[in-house]
BAZAVO-603770 format. One record per atom (N, C-alpha, C): residue in one letter; atom name; x, y, z. Coordinates in pm, 1 decimal. Layout:
BEGIN
residuo_atomo_X_Y_Z
A_CA_X_Y_Z
...
END
This chain:
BEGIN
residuo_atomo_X_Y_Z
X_N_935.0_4572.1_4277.1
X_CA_938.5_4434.0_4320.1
X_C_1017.1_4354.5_4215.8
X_N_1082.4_4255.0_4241.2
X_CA_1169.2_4162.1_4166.7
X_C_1133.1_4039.1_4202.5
X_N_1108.8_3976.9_4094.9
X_CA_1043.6_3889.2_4049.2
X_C_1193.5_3736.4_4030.1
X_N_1207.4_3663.3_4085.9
X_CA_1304.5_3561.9_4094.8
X_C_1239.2_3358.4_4076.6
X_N_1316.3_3316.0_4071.6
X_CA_1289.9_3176.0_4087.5
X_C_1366.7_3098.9_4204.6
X_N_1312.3_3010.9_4250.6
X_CA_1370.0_2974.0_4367.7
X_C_1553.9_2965.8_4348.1
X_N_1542.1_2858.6_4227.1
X_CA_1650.3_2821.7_4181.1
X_C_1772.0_2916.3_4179.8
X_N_1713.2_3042.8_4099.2
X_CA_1808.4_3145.7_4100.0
X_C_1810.4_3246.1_4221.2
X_N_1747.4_3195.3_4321.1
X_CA_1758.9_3276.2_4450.3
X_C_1884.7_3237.0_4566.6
X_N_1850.2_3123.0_4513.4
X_CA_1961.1_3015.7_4589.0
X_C_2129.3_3041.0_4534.8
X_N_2126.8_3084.0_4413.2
X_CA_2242.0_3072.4_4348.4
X_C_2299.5_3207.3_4367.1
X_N_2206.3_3342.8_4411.3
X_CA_2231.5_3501.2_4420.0
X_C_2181.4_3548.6_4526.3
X_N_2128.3_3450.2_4669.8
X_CA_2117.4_3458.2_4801.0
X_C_2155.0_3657.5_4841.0
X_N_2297.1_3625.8_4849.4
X_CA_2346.8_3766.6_4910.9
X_C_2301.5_3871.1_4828.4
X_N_2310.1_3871.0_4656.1
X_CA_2299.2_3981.8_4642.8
X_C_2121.3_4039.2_4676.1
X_N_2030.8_3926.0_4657.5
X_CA_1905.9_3984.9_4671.9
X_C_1872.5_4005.7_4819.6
X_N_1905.6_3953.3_4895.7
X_CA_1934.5_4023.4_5087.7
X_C_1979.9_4131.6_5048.5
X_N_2093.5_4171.7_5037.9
X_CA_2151.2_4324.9_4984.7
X_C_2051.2_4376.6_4926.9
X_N_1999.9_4388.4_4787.8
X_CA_1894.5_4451.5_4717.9
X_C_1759.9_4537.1_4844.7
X_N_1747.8_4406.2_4909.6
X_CA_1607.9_4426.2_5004.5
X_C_1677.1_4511.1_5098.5
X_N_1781.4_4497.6_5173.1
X_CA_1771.6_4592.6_5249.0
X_C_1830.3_4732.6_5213.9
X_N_1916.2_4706.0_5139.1
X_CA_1969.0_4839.1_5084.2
X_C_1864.5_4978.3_5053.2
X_N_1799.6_4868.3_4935.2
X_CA_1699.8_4965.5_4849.4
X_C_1599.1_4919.4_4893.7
X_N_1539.6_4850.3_4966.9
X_CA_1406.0_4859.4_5018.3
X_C_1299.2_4795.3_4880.8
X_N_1426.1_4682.0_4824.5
X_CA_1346.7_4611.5_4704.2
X_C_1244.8_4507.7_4798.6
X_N_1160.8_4442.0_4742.4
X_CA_1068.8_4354.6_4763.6
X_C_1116.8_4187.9_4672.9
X_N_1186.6_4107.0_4709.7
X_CA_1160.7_4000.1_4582.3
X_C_1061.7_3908.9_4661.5
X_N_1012.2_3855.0_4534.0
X_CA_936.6_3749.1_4497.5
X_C_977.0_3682.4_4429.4
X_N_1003.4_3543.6_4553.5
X_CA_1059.4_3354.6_4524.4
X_C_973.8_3303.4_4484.7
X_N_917.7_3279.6_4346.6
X_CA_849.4_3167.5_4292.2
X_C_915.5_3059.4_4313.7
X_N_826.5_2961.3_4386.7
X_CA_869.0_2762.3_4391.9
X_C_784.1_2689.9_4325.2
X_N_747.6_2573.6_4323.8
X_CA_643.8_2530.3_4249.5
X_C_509.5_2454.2_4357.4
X_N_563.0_2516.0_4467.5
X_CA_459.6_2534.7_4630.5
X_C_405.5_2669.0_4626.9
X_N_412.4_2715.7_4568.6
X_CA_377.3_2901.5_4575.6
X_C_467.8_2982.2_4570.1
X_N_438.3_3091.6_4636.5
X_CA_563.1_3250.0_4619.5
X_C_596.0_3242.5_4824.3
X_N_696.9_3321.4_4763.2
X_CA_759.0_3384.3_4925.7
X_C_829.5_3525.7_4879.5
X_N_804.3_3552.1_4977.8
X_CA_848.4_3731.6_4971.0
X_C_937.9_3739.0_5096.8
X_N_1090.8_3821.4_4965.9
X_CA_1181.5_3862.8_5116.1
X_C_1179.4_4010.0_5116.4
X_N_1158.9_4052.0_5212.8
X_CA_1220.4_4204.1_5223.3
X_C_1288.5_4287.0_5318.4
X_N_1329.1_4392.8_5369.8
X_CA_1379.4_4421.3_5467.3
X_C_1315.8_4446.4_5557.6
X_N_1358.4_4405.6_5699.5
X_CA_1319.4_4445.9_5819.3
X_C_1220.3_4529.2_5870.1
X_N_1333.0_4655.0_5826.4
X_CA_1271.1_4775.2_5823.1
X_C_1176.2_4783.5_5779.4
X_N_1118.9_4693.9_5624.2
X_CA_984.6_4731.5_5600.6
X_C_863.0_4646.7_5606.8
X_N_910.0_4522.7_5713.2
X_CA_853.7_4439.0_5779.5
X_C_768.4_4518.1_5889.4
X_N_897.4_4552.6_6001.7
X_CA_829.7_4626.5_6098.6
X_C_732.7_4745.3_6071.8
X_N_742.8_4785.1_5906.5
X_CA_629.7_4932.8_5920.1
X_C_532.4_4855.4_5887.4
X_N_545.9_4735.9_5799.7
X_CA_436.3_4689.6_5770.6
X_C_284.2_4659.6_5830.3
X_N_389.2_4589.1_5993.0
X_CA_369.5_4539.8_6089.2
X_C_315.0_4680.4_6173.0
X_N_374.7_4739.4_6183.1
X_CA_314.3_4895.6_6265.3
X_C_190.3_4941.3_6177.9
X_N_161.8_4934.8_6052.0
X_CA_83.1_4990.9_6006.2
X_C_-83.2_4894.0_6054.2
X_N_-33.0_4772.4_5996.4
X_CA_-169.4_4673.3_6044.9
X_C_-185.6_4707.8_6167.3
X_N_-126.8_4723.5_6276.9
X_CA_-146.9_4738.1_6429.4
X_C_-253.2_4842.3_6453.6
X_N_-202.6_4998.7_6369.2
X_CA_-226.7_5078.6_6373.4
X_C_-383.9_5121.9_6332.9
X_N_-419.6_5039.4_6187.9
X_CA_-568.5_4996.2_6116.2
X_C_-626.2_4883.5_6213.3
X_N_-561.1_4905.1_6315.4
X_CA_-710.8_4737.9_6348.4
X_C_-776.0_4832.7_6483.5
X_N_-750.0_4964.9_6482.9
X_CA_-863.1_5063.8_6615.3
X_C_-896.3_5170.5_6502.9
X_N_-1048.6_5162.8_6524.3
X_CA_-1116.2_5218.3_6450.3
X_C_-1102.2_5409.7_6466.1
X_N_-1073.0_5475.9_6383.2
X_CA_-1067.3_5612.6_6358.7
X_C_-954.8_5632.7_6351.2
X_N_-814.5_5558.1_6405.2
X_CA_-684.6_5546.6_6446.8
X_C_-680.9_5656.5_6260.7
X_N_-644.0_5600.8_6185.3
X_CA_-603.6_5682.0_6061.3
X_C_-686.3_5790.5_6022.2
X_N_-788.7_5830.8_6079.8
X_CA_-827.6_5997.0_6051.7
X_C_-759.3_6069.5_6166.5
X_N_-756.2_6031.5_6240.0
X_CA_-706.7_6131.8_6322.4
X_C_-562.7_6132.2_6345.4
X_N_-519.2_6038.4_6289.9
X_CA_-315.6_6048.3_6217.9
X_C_-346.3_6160.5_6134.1
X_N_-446.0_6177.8_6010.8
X_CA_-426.0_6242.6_5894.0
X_C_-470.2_6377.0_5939.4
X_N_-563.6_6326.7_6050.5
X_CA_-642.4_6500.1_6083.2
X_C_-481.3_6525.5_6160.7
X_N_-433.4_6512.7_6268.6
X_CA_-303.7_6552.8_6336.8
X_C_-200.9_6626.9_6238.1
X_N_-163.5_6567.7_6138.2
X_CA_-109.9_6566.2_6050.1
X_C_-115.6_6701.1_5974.4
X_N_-230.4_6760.5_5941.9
X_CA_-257.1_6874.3_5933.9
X_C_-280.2_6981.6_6010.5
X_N_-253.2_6977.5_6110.8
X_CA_-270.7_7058.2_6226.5
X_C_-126.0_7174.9_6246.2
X_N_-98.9_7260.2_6242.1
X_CA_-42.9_7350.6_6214.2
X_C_66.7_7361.4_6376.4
X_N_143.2_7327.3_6438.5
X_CA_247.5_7311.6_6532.3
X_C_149.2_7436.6_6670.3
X_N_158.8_7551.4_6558.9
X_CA_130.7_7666.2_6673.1
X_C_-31.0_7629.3_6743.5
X_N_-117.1_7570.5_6647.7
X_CA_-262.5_7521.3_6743.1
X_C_-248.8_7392.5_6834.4
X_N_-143.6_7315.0_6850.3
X_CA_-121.3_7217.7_6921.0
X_C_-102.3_7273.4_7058.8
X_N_-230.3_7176.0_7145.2
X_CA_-201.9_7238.5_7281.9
X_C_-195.1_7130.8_7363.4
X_N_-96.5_7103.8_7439.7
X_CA_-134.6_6995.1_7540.8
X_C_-220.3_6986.8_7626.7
X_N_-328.0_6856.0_7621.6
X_CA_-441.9_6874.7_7748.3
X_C_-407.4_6870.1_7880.4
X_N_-256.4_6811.2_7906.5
X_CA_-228.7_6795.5_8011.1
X_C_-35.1_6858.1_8007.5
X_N_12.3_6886.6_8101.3
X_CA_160.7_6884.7_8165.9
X_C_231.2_6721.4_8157.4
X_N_301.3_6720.0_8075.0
X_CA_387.8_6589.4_8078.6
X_C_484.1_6585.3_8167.5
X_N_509.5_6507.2_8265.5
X_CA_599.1_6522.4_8349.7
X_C_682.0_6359.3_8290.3
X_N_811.4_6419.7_8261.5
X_CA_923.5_6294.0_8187.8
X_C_1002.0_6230.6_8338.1
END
């Protein structure tokens, strides 16, 4: 995370947009109203997918149990028709 001032955010705009999305930096705009955080998209939306994901209960054991499950014991309960 990178740590900035408003002042000098304003003055290096592009390069810290670049930073965030490039490298998947995090800054933090201190003002003298509080902080703001820019970051990329990309790690907006996981952010955003992840809370979605924690708000149904068991949802993350059974990501982690799946997760360990070995390809060849995976069985479909049903025929997917695409």
């Amino acid at each position: 995370m990178t740590n900035t001032n408003v002042t000098n955010f304003r003055k290096h705009a592009f390069e810290y947009f670049s930073q965030a999305v490039e490298f998947n930096d995090v800054i933090n705009v201190n003002t003298k109203n509080g902080n703001a955080i820019v970051m990329s998209e990309d790690d907006y939306n996981s952010l955003v997918g992840t809370l979605y994901l924690n708000q149904f209960p068991g949802t993350v054991k059974d990501i982690m149990d799946g997760k360990e499950t070995k390809i060849k014991d995976c069985v479909p309960s049903e025929e997917v028709e695409w």
